[in-house]
C-alpha positions as a Markdown table, in Angstrom:
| # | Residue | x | y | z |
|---|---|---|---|---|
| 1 | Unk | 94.0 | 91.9 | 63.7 |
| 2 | Unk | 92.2 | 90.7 | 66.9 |
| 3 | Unk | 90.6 | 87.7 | 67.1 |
| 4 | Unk | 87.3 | 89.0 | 67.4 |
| 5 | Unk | 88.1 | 90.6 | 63.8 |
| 6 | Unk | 88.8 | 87.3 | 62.6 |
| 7 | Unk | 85.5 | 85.5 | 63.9 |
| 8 | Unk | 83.6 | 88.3 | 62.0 |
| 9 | Unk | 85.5 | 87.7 | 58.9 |
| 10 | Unk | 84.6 | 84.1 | 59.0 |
| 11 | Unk | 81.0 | 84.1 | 59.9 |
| 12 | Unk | 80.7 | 86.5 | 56.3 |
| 13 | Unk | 82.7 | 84.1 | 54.5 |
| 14 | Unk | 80.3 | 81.2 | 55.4 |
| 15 | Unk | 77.2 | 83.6 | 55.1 |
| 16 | Unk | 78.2 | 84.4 | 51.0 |
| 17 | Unk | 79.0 | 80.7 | 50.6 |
| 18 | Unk | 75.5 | 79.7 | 51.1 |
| 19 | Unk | 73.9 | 82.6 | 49.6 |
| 20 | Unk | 76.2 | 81.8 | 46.0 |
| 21 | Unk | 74.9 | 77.4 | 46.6 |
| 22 | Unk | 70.7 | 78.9 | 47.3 |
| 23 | Unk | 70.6 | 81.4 | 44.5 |
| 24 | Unk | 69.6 | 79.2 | 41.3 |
| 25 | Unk | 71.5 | 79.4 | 37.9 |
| 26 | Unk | 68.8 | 81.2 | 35.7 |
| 27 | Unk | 70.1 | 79.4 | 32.5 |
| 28 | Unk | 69.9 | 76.0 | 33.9 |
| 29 | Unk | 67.0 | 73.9 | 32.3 |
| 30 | Unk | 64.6 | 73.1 | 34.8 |
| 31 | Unk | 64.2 | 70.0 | 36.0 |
| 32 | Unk | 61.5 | 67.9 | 34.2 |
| 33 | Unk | 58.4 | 67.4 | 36.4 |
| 34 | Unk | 58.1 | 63.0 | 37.3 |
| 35 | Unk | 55.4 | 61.4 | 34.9 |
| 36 | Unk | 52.4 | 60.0 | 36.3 |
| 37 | Unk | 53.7 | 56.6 | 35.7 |
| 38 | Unk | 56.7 | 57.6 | 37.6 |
| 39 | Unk | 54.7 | 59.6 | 40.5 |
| 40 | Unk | 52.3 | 56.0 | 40.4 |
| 41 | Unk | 55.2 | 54.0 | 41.2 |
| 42 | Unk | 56.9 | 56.1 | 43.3 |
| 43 | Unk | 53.3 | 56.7 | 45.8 |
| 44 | Unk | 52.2 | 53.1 | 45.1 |
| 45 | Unk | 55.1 | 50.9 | 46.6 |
| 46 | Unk | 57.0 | 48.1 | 44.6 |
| 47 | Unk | 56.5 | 47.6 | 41.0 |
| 48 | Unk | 54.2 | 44.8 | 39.8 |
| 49 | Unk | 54.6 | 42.3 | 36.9 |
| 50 | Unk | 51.5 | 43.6 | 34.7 |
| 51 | Unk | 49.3 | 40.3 | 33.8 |
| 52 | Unk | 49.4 | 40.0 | 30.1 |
| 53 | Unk | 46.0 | 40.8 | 28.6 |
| 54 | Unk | 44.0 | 38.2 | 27.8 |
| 55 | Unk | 42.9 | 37.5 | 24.0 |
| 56 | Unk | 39.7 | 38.7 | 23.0 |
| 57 | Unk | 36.9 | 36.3 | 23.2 |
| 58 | Unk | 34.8 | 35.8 | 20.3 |
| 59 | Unk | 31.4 | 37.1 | 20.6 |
| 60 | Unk | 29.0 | 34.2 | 21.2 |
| 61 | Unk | 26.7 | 33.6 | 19.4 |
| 62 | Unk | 22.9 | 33.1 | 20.6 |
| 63 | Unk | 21.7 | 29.6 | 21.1 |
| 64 | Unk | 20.1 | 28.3 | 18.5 |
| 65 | Unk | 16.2 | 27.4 | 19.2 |
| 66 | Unk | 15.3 | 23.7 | 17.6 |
| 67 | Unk | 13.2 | 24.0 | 14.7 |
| 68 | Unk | 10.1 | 22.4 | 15.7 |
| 69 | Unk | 9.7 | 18.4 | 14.3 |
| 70 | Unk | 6.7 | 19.0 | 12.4 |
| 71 | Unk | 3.9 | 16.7 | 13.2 |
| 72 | Unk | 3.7 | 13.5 | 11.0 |
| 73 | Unk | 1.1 | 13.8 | 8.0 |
| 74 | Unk | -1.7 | 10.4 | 9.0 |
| 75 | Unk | -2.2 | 8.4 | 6.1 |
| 76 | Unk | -4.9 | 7.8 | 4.9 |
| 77 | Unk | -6.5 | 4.3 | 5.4 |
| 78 | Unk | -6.5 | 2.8 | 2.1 |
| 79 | Unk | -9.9 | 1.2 | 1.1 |
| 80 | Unk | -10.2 | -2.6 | 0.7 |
| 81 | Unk | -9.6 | -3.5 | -2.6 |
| 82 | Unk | -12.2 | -5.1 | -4.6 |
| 83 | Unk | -12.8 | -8.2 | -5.1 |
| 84 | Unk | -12.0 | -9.5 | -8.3 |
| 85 | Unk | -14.7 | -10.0 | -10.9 |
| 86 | Unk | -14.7 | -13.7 | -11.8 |
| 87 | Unk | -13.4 | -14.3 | -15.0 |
| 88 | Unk | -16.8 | -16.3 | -15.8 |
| 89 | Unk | -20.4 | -16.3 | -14.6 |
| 90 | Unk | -20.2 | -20.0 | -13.9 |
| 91 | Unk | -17.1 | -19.5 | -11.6 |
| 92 | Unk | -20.3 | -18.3 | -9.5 |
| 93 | Unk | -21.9 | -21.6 | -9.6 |
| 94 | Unk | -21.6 | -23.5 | -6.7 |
| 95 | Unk | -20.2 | -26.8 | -7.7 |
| 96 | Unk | -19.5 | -30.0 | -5.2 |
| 97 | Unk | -16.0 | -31.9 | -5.1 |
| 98 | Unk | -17.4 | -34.5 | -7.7 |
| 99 | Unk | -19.6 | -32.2 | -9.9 |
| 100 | Unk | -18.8 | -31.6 | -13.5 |
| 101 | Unk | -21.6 | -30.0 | -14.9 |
| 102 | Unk | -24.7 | -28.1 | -13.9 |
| 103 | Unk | -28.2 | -28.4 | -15.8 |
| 104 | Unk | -31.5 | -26.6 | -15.1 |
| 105 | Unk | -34.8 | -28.0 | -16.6 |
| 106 | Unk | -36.2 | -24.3 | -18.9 |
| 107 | Unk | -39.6 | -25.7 | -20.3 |
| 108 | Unk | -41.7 | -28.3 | -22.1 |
| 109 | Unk | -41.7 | -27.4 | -25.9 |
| 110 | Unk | -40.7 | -23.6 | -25.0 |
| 111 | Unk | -38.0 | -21.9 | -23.3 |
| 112 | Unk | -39.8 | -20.4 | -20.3 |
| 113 | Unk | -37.6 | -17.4 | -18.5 |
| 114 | Unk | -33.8 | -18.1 | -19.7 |
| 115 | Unk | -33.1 | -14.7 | -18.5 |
| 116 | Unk | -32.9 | -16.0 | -15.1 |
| 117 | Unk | -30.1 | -18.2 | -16.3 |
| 118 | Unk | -28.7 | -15.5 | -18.5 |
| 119 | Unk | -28.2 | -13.1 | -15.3 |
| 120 | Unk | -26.7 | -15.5 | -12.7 |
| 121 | Unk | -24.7 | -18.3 | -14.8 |
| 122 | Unk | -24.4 | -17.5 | -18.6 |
| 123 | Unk | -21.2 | -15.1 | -20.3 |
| 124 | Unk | -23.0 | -15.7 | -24.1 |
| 125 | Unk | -25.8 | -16.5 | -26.0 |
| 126 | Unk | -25.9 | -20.3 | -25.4 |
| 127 | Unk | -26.4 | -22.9 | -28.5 |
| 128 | Unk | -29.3 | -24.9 | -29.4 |
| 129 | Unk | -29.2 | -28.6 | -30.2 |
| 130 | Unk | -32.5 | -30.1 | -31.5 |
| 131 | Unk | -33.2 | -34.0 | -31.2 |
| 132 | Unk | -36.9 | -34.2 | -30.7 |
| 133 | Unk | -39.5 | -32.2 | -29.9 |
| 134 | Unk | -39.8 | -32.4 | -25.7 |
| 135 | Unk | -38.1 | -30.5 | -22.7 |
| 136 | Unk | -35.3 | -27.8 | -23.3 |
| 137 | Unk | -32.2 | -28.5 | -21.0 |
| 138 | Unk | -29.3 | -25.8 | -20.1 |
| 139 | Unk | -26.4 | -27.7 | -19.6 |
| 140 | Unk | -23.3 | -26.2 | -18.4 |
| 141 | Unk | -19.8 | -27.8 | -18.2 |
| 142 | Unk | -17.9 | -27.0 | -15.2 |
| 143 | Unk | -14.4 | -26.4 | -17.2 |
| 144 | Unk | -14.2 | -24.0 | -20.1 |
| 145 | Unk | -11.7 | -27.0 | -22.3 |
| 146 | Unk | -14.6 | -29.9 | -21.8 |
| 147 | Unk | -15.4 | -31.6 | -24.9 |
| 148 | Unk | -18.9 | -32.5 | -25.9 |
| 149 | Unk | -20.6 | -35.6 | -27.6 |
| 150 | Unk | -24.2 | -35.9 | -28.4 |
| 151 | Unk | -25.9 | -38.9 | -29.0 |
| 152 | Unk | -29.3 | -40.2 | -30.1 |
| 153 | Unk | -30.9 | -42.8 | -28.5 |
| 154 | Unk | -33.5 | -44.7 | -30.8 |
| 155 | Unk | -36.3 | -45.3 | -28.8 |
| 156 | Unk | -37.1 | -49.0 | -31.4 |
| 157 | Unk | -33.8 | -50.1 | -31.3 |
| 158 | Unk | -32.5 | -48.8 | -27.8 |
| 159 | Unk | -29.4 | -47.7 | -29.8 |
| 160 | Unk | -27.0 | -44.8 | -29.9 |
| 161 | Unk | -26.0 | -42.6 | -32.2 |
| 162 | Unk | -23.3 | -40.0 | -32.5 |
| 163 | Unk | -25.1 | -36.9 | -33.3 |
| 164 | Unk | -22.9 | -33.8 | -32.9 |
| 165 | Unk | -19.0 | -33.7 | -31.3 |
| 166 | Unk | -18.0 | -30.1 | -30.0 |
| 167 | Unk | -14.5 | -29.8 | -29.3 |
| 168 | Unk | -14.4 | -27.1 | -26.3 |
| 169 | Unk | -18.0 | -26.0 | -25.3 |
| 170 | Unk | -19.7 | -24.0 | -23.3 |
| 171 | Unk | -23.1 | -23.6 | -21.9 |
| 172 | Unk | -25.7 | -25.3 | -24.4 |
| 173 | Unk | -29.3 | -26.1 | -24.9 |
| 174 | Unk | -31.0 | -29.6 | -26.1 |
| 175 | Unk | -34.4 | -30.1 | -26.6 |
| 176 | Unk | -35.0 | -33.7 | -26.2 |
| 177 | Unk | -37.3 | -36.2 | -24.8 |
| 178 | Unk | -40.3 | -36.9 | -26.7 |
| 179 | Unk | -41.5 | -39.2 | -24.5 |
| 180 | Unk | -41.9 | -39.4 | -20.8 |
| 181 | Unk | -40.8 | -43.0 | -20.7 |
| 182 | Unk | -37.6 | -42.5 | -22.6 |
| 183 | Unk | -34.5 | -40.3 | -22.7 |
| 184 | Unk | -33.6 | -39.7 | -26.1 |
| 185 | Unk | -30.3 | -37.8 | -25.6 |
| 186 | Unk | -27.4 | -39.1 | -24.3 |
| 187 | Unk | -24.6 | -36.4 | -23.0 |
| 188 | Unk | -21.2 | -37.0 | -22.7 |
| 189 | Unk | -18.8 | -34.7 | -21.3 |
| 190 | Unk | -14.8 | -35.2 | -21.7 |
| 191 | Unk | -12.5 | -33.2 | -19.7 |
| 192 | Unk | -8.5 | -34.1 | -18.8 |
| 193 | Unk | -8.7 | -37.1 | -20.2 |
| 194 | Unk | -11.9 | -38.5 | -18.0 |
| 195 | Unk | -15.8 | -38.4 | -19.0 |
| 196 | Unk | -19.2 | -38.8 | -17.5 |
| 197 | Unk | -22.5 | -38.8 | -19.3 |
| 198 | Unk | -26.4 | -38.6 | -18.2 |
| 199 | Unk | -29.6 | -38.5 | -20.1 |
| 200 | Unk | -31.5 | -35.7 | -18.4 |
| 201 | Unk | -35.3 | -36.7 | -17.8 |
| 202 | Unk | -38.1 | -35.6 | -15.1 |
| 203 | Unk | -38.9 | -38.2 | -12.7 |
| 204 | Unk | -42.5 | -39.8 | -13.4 |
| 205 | Unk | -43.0 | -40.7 | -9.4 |
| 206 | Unk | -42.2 | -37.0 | -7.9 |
| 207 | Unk | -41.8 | -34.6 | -10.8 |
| 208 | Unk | -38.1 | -33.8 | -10.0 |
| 209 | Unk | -35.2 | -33.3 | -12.3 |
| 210 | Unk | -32.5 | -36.0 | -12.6 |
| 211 | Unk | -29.3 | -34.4 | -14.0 |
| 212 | Unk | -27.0 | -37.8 | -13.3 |
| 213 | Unk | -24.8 | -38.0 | -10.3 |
| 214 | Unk | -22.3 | -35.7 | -11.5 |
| 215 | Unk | -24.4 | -32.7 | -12.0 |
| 216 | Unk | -26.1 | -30.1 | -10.2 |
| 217 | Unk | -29.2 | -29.1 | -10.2 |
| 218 | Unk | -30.1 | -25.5 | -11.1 |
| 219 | Unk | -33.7 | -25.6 | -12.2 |
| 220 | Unk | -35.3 | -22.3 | -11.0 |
| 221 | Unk | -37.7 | -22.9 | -7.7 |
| 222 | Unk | -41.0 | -23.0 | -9.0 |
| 223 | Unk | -40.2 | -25.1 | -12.3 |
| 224 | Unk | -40.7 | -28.4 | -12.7 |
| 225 | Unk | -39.3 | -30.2 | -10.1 |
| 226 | Unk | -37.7 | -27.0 | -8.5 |
């Protein structure tokens, strides 16, 4: 065999070789196709740590608008109390430091307008004490717990009498005085322990009331010796 036979023979050898490695086994499995994760990595460079995903955040909630601060109610302005009724017409009386009794001249043998007195100074009927037939007097003690004594004066003798003795009076009426020279009544008034008296007369040189230094005046303007 020449050697050009040879070089022949070879070049077929090498030719079926190739033609046996190309031609594909038809009961091999064919190769499974790269995922997409795999074909990601592979086109996208190096592999990355993933971040961990963060929790979920709650849904917030919407801010909450203030209620309004309701406006405050105005009180109302309370009205001034009344003053207190006095527990006594003569609390009405207007008495000085050293007064204890008050006294108003009502009439020569008749009692001329006591309503006057009744309105303004008197809580009751008042009482009448007789001891002659003359001027009527109101007399009013300043304190409710004054004790009264009444005397008579005789006009012959110039003496006195004890006549009537009232424990804890009130307002009162005497008639009394006879005579325009001489006081037949003599009143004494006790209170706390201490007492002043007076005869009541009208004054024969002006016409004026004398109720003793203790006393006040009351007599209606007008009157005798208002």
């Amino acid at each position: 065999m020449n050697r050009r036979t040879l070089c022949l023979l070879a070049a077929c050898l090498l030719l079926f070789s190739g033609c046996a490695h190309d031609t594909p086994d038809p009961t091999a499995a064919p190769a499974a196709d790269p995922t997409p994760a795999q074909t990601s990595e592979q086109t996208s460079g190096p592999s990355r740590t993933p971040e961990p995903a963060s929790a979920p955040q709650p849904a917030s909630e919407p801010p909450q608008t203030p209620a309004p601060t309701p406006a405050p109610t105005p009180k109302p302005t309370p009205a001034p109390a009344p003053s207190p009724a006095p527990a006594s017409k003569r609390d009405l009386i207007p008495f000085g430091e050293d007064q204890q009794y008050a006294a108003a001249w009502l009439g020569y043998q008749q009692i001329d307008d006591l309503d006057y007195y009744r309105e303004r100074y008197l809580d009751s009927e008042p009482p009448v004490y007789y001891i002659s037939d003359g001027d009527y007097y109101l007399v009013i003690p300043r304190y409710p717990d004054t004790a009264l004594d009444l005397f008579v004066n005789d006009v012959e003798t110039s003496q006195s009498s004890l006549f009537l003795e009232v424990p804890d009076c009130g307002p009162f009426i005497v008639q009394c005085n006879v005579s325009d020279v001489f006081e037949d009544v003599t009143i004494r008034l006790i209170h706390d322990g201490a007492f002043v008296q007076f005869s009541p007369f009208i004054s024969l040189m002006d016409g004026s009331i004398q109720v003793g230094e203790h006393g006040l005046d009351l007599t209606k303007t007008g009157q005798a010796g208002g």
